[in-house]
Backbone as XML, in Angstrom:
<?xml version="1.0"?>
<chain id="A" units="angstrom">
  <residue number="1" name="UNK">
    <atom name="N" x="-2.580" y="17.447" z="-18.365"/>
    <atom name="CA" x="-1.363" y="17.069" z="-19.045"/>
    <atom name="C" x="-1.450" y="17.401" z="-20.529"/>
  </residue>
  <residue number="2" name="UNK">
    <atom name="N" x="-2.607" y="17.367" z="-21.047"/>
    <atom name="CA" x="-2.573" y="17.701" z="-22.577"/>
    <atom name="C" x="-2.529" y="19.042" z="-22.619"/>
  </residue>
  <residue number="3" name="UNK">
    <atom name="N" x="-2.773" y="19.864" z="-21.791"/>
    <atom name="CA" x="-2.285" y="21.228" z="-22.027"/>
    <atom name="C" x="-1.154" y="22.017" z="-21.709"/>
  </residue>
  <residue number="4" name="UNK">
    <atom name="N" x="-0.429" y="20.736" z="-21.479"/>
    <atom name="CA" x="0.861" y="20.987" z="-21.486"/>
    <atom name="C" x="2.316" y="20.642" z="-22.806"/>
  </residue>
  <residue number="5" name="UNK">
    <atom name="N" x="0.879" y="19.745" z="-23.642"/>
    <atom name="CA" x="1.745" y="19.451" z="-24.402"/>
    <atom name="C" x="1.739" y="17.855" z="-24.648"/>
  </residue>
  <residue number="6" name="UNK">
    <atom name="N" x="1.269" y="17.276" z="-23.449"/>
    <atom name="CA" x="2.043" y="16.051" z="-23.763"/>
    <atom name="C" x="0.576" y="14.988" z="-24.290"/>
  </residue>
  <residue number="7" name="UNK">
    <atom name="N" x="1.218" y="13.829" z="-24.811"/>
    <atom name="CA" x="0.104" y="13.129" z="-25.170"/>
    <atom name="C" x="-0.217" y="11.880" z="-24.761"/>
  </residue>
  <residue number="8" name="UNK">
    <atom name="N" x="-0.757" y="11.655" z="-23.520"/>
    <atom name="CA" x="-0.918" y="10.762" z="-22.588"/>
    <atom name="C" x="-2.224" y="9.602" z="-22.806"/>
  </residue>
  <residue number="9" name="UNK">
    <atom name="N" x="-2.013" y="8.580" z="-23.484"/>
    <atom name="CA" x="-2.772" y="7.953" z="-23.671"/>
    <atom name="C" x="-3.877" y="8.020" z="-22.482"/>
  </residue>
  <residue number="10" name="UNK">
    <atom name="N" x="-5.740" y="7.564" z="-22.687"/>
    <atom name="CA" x="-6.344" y="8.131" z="-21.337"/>
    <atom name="C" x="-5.936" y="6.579" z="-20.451"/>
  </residue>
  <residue number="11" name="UNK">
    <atom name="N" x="-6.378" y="5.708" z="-21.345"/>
    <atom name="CA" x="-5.994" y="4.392" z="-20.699"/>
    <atom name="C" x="-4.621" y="4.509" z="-19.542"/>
  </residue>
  <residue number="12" name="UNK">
    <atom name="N" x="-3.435" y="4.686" z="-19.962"/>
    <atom name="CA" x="-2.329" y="5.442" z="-19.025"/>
    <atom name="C" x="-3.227" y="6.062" z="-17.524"/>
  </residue>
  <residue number="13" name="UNK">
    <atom name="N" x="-4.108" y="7.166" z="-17.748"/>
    <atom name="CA" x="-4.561" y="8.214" z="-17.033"/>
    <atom name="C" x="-5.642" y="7.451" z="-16.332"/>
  </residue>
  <residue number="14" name="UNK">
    <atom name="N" x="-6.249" y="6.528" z="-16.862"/>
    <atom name="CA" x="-7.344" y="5.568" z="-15.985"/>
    <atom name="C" x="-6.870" y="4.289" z="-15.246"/>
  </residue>
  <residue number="15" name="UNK">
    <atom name="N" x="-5.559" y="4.315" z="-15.179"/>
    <atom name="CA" x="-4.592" y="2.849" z="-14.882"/>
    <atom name="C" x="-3.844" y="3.833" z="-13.488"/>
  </residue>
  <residue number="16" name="UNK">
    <atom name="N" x="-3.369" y="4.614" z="-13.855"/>
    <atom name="CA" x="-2.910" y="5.687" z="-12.753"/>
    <atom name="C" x="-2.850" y="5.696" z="-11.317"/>
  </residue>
  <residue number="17" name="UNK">
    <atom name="N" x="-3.626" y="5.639" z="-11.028"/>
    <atom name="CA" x="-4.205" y="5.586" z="-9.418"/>
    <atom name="C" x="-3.988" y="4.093" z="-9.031"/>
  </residue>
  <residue number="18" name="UNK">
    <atom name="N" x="-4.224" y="3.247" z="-9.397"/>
    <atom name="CA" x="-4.136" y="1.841" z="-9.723"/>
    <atom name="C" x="-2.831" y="1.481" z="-9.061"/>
  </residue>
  <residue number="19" name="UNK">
    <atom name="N" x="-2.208" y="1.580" z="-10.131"/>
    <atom name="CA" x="-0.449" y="1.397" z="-10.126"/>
    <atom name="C" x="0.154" y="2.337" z="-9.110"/>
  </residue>
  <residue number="20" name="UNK">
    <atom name="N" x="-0.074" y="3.250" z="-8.438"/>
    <atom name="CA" x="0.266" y="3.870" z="-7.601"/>
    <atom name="C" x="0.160" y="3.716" z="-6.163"/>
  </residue>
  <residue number="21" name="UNK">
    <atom name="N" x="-1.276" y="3.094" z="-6.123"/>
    <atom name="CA" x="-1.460" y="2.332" z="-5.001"/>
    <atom name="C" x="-1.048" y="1.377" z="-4.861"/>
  </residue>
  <residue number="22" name="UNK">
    <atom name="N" x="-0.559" y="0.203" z="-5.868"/>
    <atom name="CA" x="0.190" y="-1.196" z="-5.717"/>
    <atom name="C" x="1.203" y="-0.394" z="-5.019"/>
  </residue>
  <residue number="23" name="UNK">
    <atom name="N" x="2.344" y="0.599" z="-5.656"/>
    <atom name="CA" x="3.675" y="1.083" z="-5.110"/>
    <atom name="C" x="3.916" y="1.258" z="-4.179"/>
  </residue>
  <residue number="24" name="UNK">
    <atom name="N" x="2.734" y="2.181" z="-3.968"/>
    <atom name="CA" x="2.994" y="2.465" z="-1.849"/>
    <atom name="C" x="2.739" y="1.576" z="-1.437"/>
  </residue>
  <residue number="25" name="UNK">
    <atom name="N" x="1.818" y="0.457" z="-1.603"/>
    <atom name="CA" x="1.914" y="-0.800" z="-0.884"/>
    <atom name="C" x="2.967" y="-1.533" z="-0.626"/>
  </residue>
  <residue number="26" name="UNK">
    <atom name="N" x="3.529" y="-1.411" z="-1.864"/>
    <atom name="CA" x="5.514" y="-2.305" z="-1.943"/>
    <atom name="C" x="6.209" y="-1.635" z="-1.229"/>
  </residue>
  <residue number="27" name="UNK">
    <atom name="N" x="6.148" y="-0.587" z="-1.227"/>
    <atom name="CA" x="7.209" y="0.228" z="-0.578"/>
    <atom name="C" x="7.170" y="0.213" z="0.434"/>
  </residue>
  <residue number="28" name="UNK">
    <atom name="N" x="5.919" y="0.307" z="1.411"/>
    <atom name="CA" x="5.563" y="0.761" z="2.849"/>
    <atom name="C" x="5.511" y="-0.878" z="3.384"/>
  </residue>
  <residue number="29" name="UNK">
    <atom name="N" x="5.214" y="-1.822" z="2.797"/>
    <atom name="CA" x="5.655" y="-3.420" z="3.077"/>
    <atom name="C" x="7.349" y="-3.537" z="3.183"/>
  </residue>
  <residue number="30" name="UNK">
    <atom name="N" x="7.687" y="-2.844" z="2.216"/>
    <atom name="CA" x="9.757" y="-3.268" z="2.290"/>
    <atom name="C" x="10.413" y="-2.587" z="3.244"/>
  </residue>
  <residue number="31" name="UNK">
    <atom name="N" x="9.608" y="-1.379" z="3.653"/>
    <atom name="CA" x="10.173" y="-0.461" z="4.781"/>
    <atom name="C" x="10.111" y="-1.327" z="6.002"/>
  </residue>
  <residue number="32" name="UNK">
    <atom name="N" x="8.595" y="-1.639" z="6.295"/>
    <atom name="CA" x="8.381" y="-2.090" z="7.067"/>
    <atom name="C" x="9.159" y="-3.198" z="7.463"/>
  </residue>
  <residue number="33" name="UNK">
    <atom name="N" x="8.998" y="-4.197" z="6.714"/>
    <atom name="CA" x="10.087" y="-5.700" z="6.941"/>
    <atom name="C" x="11.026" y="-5.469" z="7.477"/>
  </residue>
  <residue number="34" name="UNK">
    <atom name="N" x="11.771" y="-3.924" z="7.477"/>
    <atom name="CA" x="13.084" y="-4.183" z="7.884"/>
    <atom name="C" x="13.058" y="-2.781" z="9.654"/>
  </residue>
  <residue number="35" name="UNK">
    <atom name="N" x="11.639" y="-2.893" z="9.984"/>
    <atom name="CA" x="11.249" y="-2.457" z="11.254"/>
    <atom name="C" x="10.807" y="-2.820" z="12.300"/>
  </residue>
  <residue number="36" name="UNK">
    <atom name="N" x="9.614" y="-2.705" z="12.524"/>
    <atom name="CA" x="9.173" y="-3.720" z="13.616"/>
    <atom name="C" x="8.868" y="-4.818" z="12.812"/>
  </residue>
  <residue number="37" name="UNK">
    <atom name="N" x="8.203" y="-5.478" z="13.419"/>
    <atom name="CA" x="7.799" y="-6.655" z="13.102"/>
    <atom name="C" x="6.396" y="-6.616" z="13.082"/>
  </residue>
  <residue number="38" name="UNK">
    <atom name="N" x="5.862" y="-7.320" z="11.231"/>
    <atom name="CA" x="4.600" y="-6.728" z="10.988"/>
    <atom name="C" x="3.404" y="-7.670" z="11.906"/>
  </residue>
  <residue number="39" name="UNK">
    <atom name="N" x="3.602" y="-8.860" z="12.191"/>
    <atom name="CA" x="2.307" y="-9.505" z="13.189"/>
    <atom name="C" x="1.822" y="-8.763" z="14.222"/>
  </residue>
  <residue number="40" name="UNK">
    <atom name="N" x="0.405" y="-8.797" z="14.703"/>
    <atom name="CA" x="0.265" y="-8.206" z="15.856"/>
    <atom name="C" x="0.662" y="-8.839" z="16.986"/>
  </residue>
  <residue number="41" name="UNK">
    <atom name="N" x="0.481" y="-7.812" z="17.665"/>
    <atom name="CA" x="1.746" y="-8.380" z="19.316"/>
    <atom name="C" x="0.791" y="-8.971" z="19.805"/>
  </residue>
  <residue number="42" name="UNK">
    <atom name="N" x="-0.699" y="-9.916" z="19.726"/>
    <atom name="CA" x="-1.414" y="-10.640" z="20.771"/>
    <atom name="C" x="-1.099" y="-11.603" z="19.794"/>
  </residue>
  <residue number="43" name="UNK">
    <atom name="N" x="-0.643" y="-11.740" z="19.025"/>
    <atom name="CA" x="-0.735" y="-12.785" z="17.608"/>
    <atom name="C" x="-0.317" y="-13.974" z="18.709"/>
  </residue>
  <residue number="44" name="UNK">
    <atom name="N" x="-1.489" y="-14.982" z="18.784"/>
    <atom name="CA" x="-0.872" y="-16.725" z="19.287"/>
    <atom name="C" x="-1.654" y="-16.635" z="20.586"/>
  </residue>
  <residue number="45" name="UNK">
    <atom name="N" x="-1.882" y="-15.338" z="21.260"/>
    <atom name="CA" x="-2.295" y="-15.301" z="22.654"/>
    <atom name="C" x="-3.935" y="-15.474" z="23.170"/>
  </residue>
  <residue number="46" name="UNK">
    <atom name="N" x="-4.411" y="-16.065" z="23.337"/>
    <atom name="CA" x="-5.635" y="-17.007" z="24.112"/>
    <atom name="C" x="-6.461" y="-15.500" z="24.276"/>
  </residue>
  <residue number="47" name="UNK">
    <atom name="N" x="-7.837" y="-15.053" z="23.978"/>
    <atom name="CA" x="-8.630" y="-14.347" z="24.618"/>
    <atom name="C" x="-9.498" y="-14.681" z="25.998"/>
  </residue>
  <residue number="48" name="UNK">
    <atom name="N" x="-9.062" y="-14.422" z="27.130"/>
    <atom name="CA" x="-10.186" y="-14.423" z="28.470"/>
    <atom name="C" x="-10.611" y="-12.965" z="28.337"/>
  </residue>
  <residue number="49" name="UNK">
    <atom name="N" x="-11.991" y="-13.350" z="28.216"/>
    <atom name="CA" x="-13.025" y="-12.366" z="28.800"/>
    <atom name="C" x="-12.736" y="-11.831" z="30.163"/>
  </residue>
  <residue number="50" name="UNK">
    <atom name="N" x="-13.134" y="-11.117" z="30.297"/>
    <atom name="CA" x="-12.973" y="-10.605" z="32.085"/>
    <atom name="C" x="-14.666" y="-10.515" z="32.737"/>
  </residue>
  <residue number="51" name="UNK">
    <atom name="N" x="-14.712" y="-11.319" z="34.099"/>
    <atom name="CA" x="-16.350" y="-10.904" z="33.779"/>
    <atom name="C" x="-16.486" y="-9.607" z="35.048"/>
  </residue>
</chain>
């Protein structure tokens, strides 16, 4: 980016990845909410072993 001209604090450039990953998290959570339904489908249901 600085050789493009611009002057990007590094702090900005070390925060980056950071804040980007919160986003897709928000985003792919708000999508979701309004899709299936995020619990898993055994969610509540008793495990038997099988012998």
């Amino acid at each position: 980016m600085q050789a493009a001209g611009y002057a990007i604090p590094v702090h900005f450039l070390t925060m980056a990845p950071y804040v980007i990953t919160v986003l897709v998290l928000v985003i792919l959570s708000a999508t979701h909410r309004h899709g299936a339904p995020a619990a898993p489908a055994a969610l509540g249901r008793s495990f038997h072993a099988s012998s």
